[in-house]
N, C-alpha and C positions, 0 to 999 in steps of 0.2 A: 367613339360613343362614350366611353369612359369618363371622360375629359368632360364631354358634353355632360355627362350627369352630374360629376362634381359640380361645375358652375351652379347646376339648376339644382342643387343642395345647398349649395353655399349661400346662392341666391335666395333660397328660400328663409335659412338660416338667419340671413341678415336681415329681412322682413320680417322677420318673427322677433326676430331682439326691439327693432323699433317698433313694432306696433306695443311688446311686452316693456317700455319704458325704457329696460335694459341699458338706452344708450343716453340718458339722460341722469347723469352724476348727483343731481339732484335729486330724483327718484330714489335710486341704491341708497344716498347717504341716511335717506329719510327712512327708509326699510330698515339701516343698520340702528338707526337711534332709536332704541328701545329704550330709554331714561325720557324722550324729549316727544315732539311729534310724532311715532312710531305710523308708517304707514306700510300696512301690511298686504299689499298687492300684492307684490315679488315673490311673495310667500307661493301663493297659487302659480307664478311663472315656475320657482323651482319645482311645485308638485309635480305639475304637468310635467314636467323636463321627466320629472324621475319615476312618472310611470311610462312614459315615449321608451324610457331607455331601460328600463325592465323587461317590456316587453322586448325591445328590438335586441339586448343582449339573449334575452331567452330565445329568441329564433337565432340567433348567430352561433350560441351553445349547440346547435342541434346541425348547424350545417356544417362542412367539409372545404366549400370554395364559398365563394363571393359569389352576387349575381352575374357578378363577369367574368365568373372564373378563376381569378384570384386566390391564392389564398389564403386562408383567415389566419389574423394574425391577433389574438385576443393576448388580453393581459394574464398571464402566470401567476404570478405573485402574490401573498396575501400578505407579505410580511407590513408591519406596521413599524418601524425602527425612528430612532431618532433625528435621520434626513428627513424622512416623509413629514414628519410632525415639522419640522423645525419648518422644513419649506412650504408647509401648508399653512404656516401663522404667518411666514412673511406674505405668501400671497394673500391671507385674508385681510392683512395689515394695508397692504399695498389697495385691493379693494375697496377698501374704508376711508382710507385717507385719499384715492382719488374718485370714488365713486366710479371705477372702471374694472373691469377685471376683462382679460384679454380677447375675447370676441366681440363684446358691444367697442372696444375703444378702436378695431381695427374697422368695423363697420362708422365708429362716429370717426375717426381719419378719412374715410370716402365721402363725408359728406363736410368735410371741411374746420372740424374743429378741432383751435389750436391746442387744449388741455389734452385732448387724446393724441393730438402729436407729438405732444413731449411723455405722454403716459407709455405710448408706444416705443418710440423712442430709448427712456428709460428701462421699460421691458426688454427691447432688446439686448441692451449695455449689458443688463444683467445675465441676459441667455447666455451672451460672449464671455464673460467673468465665467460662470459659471461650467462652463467647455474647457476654458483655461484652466480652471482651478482642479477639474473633474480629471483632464487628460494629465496634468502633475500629478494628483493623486493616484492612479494607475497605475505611474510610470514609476513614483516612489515602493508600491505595495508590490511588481514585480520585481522591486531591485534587491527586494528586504527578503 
């Protein structure tokens, strides 16, 4: 049943990016160009995004397990350090310059399009670099 509900989240998820433009690079780029055309739809998509998840982080604060028992596995952390920055320009970077940022390009992948193939694609190189790079540095920071 688990499984079953991921799909029909997921599923729901990636209808909601397409109907919210999300998957169309042309859209995003135009939302980012604040100097040029500036089209400010996207704007209301991240609202929404971010009171869905206000509210649904504040019922997850208050429970114990998951609806299925699971359980919850929230973020700890507050720290704000020079990784977090550093990797939150390159992904806004990466955003801007492909008009993708990683849920609309794995949903525009299922429907066929080659820009999010190789956006994806590149996504992942970098996930791999960065596992490589991450497991050296560990490995370095125990031996010191």
């Amino acid at each position: 049943m688990e499984r079953l509900s991921e799909f029909f989240i997921g599923l729901l998820f990636g209808v909601g990016l397409i109907l919210a433009g999300m998957t169309d690079p042309a859209k995003v780029i135009g939302f980012l160009d604040l100097a040029g055309a500036w089209d400010p739809s996207l704007a209301f998509v991240m609202g929404g995004a971010i009171l869905v998840g206000l509210f649904a982080f504040g019922v997850a604060k208050r429970r114990t397990t998951s609806v299925f028992g699971g359980a919850m596995q929230l973020p700890t952390s507050r720290d704000i350090d020079r990784r977090l920055v550093a990797g939150s320009l390159m992904f806004g970077a990466g955003w801007g310059l492909a008009g993708f940022c990683p849920g609309p390009a794995l949903v525009s992948v299922g429907a066929g399009q080659p820009k999010a193939v190789v956006f994806t694609l590149a996504m992942l190189l970098g996930m791999v670099i960065f596992e490589v790079l991450e497991r050296r540095r560990v490995r370095l920071a125990a031996a010191h």
